[in-house]
GULOLO-576780 format. One record per residue (C-alpha): residue number from 0; x, y, z. Coordinates in steps of 0.2 Angstrom, whole numbers, plus 5000, padded with zeros to 4 digits. Layout:
BEGIN
- num, X, Y, Z
- NUM, X, Y, Z
...
END
This chain:
BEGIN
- num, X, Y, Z
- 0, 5659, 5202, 4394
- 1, 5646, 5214, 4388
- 2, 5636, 5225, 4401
- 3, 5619, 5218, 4404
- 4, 5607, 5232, 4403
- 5, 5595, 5238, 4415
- 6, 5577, 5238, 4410
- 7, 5565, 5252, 4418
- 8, 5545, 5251, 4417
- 9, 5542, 5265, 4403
- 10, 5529, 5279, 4411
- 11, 5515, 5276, 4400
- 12, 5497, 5266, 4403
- 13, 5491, 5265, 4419
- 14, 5507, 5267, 4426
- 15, 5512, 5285, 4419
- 16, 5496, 5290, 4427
- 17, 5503, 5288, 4443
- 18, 5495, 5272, 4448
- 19, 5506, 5265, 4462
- 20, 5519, 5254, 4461
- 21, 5515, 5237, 4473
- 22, 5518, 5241, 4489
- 23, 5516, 5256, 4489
- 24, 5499, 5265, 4499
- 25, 5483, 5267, 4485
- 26, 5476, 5282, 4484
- 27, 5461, 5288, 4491
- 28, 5445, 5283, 4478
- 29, 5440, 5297, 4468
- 30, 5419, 5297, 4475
- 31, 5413, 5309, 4462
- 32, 5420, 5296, 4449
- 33, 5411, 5280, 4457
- 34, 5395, 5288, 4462
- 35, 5393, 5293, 4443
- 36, 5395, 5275, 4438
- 37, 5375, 5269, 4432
- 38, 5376, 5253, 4441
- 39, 5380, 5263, 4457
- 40, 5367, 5276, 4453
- 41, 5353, 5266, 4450
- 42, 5354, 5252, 4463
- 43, 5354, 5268, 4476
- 44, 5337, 5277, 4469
- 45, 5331, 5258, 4470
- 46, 5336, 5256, 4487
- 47, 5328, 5276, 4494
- 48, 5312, 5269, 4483
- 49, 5312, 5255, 4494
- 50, 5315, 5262, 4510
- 51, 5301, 5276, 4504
- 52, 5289, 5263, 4501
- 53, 5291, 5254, 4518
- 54, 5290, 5270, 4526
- 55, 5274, 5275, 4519
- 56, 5266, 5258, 4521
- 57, 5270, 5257, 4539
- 58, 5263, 5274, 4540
- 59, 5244, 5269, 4530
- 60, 5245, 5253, 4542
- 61, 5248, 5265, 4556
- 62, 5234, 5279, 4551
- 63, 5221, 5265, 4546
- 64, 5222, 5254, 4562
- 65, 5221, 5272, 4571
- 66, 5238, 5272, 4579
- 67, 5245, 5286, 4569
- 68, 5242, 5303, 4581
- 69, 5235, 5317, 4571
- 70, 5233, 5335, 4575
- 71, 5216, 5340, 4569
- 72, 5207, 5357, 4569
- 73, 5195, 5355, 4585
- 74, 5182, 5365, 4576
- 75, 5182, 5350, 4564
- 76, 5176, 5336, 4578
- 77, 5159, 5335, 4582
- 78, 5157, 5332, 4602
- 79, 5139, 5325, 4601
- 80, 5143, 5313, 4588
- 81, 5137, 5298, 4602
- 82, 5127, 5301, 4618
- 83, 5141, 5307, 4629
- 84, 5141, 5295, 4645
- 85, 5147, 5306, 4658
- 86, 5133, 5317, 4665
- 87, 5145, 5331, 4671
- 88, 5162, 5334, 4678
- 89, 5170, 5336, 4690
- 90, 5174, 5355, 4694
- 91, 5191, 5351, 4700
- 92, 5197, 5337, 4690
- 93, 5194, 5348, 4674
- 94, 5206, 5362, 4682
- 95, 5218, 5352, 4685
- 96, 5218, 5346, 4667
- 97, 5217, 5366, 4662
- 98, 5233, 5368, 4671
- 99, 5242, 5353, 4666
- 100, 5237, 5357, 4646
- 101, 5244, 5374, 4648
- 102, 5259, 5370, 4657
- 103, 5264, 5354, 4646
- 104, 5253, 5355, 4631
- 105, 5240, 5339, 4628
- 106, 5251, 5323, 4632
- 107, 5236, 5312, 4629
- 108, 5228, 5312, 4611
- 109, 5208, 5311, 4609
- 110, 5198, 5295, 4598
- 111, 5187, 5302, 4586
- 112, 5181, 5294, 4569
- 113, 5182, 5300, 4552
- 114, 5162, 5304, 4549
- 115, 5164, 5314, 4532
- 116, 5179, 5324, 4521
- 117, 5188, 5332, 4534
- 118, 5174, 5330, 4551
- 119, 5177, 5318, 4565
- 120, 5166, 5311, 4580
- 121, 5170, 5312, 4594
- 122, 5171, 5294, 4605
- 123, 5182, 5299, 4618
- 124, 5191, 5313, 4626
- 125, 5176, 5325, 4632
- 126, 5187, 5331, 4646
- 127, 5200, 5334, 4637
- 128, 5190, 5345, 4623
- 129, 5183, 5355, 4634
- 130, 5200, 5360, 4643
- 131, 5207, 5365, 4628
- 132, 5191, 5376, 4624
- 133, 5190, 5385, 4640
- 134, 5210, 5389, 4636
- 135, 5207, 5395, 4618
- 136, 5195, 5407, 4628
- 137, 5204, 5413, 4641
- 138, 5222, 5415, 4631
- 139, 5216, 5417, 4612
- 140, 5231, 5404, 4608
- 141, 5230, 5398, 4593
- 142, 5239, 5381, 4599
- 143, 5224, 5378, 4609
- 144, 5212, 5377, 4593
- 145, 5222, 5362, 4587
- 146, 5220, 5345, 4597
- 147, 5229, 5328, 4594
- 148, 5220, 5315, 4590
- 149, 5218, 5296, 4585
- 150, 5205, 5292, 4571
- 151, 5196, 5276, 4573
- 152, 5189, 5265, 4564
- 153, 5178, 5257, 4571
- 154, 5166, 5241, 4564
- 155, 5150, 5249, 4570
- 156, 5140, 5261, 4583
- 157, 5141, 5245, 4596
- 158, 5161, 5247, 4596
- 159, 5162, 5266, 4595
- 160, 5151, 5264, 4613
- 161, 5161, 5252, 4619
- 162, 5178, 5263, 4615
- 163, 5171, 5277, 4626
- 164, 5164, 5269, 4641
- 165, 5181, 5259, 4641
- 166, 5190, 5276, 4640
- 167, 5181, 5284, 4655
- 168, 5180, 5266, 4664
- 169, 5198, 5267, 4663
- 170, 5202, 5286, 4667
- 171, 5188, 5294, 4678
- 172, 5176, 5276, 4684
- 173, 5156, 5282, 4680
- 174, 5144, 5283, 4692
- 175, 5130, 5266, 4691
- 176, 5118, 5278, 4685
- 177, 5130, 5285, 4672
- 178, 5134, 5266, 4667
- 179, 5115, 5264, 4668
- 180, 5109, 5279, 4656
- 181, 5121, 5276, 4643
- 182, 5116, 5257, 4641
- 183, 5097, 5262, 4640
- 184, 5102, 5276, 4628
- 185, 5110, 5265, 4615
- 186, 5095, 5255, 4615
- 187, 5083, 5270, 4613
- 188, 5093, 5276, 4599
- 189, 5094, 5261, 4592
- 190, 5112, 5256, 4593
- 191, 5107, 5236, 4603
- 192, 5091, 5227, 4602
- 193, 5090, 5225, 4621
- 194, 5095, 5230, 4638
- 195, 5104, 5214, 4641
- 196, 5113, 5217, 4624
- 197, 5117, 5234, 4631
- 198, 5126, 5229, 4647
- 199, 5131, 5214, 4640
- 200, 5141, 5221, 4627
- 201, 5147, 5238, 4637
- 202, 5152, 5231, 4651
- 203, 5158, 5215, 4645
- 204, 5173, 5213, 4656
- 205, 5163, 5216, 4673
- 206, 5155, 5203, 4683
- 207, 5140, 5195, 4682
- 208, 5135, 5202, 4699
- 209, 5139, 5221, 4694
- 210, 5132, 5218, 4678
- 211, 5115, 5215, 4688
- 212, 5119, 5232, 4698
- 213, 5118, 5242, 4684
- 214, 5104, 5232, 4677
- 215, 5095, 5240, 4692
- 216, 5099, 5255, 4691
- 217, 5091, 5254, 4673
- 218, 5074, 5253, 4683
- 219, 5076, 5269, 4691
- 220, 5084, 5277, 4677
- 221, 5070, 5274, 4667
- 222, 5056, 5277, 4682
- 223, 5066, 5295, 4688
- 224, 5078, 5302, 4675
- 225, 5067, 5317, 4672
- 226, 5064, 5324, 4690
- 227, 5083, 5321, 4695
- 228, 5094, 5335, 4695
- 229, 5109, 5325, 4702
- 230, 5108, 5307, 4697
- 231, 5126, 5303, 4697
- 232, 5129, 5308, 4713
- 233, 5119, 5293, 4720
- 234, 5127, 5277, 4729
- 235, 5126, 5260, 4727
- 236, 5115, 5256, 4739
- 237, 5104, 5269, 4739
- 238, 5103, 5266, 4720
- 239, 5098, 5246, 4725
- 240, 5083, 5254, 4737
- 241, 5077, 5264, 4724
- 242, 5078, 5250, 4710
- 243, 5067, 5240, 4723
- 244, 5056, 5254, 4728
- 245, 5053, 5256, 4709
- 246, 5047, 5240, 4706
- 247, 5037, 5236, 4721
- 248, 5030, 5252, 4726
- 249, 5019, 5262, 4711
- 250, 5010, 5273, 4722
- 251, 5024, 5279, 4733
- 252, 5038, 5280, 4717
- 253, 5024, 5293, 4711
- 254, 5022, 5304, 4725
- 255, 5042, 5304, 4724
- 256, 5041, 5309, 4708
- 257, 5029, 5322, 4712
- 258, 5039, 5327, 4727
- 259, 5055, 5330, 4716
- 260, 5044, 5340, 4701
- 261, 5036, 5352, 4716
- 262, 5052, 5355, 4725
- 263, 5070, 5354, 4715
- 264, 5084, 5349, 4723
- 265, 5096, 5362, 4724
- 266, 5111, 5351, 4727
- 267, 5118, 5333, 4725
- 268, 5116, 5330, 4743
- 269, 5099, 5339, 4746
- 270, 5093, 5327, 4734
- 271, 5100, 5311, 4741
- 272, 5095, 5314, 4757
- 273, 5077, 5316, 4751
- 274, 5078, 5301, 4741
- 275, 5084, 5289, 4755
- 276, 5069, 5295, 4765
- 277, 5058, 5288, 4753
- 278, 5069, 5271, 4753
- 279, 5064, 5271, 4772
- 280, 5049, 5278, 4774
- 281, 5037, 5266, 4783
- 282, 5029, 5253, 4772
- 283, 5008, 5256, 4771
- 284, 4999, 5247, 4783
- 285, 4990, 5232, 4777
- 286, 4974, 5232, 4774
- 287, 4963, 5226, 4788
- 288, 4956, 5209, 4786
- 289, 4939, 5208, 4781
- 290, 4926, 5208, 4797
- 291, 4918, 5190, 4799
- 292, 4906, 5184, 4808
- 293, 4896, 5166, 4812
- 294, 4876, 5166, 4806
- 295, 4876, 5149, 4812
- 296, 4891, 5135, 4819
- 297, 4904, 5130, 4805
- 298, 4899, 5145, 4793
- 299, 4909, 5162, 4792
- 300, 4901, 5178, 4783
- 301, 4914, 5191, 4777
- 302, 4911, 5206, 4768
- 303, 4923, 5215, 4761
- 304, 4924, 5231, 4748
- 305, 4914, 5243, 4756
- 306, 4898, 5249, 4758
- 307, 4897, 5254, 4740
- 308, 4902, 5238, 4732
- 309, 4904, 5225, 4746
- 310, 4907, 5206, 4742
- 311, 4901, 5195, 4754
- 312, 4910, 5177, 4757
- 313, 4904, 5160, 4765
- 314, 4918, 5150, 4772
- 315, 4921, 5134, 4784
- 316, 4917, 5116, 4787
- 317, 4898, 5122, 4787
- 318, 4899, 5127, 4769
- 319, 4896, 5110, 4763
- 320, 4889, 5103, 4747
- 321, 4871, 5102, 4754
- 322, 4873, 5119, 4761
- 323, 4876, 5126, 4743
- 324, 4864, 5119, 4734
- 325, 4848, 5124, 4748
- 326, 4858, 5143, 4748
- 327, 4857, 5141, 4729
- 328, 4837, 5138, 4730
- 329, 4834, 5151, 4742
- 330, 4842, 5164, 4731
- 331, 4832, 5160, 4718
- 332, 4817, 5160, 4724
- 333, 4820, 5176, 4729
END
């Protein structure tokens, strides 16, 4: 019986080249081979376009909707963009900020809005400014020149005040004067059409009633602001009595004024003091009543105004009809 030969799998194609046979582990892919594949190639610059893209729309969103924090040259902001709404501060509370800035660096960014090709506004973040000034003076850092930042947009003037008294409402509350002045600045500049427009939109998110406080203190803003050295130092209440003093009172709200222009206060509680004794100063006496006196039973004869310029007046059941009409005749006839 003849041998049946063995057949072997010659070593050529795919199989001389080394190619596994089955079973047996497959080789590592060669990378540099598939990565030079054009299919490969271009669905991965597609993918890095598109992941680009999102990235650089999510940051436009961001920087237009002003929640992208920027570090802008604080030379560049201008800080009396609006009428600042604070009237000073405090002494302390700004040294503590130094400290913390110089210790930790600014940890809360500043609103400004963009207001021409590389200038801001500033709408909030006064304090904040100035600390980083005062720094820059003292240390000559250059890190101190720079300050983060959030640039706004906002729709008008109106929103750009309502951004920064919200700001300081939340961080460091104003003073009713300080809520008071910056309500009747907007309108004197322009920015609302009314007073009631002013806190109305300012202070939208307080009550009626504290609404009606600062409405108040509009009155002695305007009647005041130029002879007070300290006007945020002044209470509610005695805020309320001056308000009320202001509009009942002409003659005594100008010798306060008078008083004040004479005689500066030299500190916040100098002139408080003086200004609650002219809340409770005694009222003026009234004037006395006009004499009377009876020429004849159920007439009364008053005379008031003076000497110079008196006015004389009948009065009671005597001054009849028939008693007109002969008092008529007789001042006629002379």
């Amino acid at each position: 019986m003849a041998k049946r030969r063995r057949l072997t799998p010659a070593r050529t194609g795919y199989l001389a080249s080394g190619y596994p046979a089955q079973g047996a582990a497959l080789p590592a892919a060669r990378g540099p081979d598939l990565a030079d594949a054009p299919i490969a190639r271009i669905a991965g610059e597609a993918s890095t376009a598109a992941a680009l893209a999102e990235v650089a729309g999510t940051l436009g969103a961001a920087r237009a909707e002003g929640r992208l924090v920027q570090r802008l040259a604080r030379a560049a902001i201008e800080i009396d963009h609006l009428v600042r709404d604070r009237l000073d501060s405090d002494e302390a509370a700004l040294s503590g900020l130094i400290a913390s800035i110089a210790a930790n660096g600014q940890r809360v960014p500043i609103d400004v809005a963009e207001i021409g090709p590389g200038r801001y506004g500033l709408i909030s973040g006064w304090r904040r400014l100035a600390a980083l000034a005062r720094l820059q003076a003292e240390t000559g850092e250059a890190r101190f020149a720079e300050v983060l930042a959030l640039v706004r947009q906002p729709a008008s003037a109106a929103d750009a005040y309502v951004a920064m008294v919200e700001e300081n409402e939340l961080r460091l509350g104003l003073s009713y004067y300080e809520r008071a002045r910056i309500a009747a600045r907007a309108v004197d500049i322009g920015v609302f059409g009314t007073e009631k427009a002013a806190l109305q939109t300012l202070f939208a998110a307080a009550s009626r009633a504290r609404r009606s406080k600062i409405g108040s203190f509009l009155g002695v803003y305007r009647a005041l602001d130029p002879v007070l050295r300290f006007p945020a130092a002044i209470p509610e209440r005695l805020g309320l009595a001056l308000a009320k003093l202001v509009e009942t009172d002409p003659a005594r709200t100008t010798a306060l004024r008078t008083d004040l222009v004479a005689r500066p206060a030299t500190e916040a509680a100098e002139e408080t003091a003086r200004l609650t004794v002219a809340t409770t100063a005694a009222p003026r006496a009234k004037a006395p009543a006009p004499a009377q006196s009876e020429p004849r039973p159920g007439v009364f004869l008053g005379v008031t105004g003076g000497w110079t310029r008196p006015v004389l007046t009948l009065s009671g059941p005597g001054v009849d009809p028939a008693f007109r009409e002969r008092l008529e005749a007789w001042l006629q006839n002379g």
